[in-house]
N, C-alpha and C positions, 0 to 999 in steps of 0.2 A: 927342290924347287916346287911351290903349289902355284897353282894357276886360279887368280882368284878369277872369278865366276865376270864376265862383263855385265855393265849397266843393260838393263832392256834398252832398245831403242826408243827413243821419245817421239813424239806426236810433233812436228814443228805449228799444226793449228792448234793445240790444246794449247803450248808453251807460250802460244801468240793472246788465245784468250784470257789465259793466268795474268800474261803482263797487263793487256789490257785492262783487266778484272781490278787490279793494282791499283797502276795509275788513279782510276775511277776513286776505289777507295781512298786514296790519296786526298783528290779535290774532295770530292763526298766530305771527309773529316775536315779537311781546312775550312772549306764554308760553316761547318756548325762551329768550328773551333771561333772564327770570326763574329758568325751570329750570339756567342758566348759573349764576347769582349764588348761587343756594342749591348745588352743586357749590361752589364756589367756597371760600362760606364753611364749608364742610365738608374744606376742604383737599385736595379731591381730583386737585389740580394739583400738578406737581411745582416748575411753575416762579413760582408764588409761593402761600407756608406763610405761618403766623404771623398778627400783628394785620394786615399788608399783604393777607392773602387774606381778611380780613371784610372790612376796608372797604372792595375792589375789589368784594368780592359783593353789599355792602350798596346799593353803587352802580349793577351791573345791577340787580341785583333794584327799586331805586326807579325805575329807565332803562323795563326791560321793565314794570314797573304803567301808567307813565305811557304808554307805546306800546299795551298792551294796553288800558288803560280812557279815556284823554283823548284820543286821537287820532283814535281811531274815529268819536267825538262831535265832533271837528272838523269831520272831514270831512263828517261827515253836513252838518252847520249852512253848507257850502261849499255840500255840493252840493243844499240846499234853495234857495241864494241863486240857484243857476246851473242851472235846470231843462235836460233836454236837448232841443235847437231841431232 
């Protein structure tokens, strides 16, 4: 029988800042991902114009909302289930 070695103890403010730190990046990326999509659909790419450069913008733009406002709220709801030990 080995006795495998225990985790160190965690920091429960380090594990609080991490999430934090997250979340953030989470919105952080959604808003450029959004500010992408309206470029986009403004055509200010060369390498796609036309109805094909609204619907790819139309598609960040819904991409980055949903990364900016539903994910963040995931995780929170994750990391309410999973306090840090």
């Amino acid at each position: 029988m080995t006795d495998s070695p225990s985790p160190p103890p965690t920091d429960p403010e380090q594990v609080a800042r991490q999430r934090h730190f997250a979340i953030g990046l989470f919105r952080l990326s959604g808003a450029f991902i959004v500010m992408f999509g309206f470029l986009a659909i403004m055509q200010r790419f060369d390498w796609v114009q036309g109805n094909r450069a609204k619907a790819f913008g139309a598609i960040m733009v819904v991409t980055g909302l949903f990364q900016f406002v539903v994910v963040p709220r995931l995780l929170l709801a994750l990391f309410r289930q999973r306090p840090p030990q």
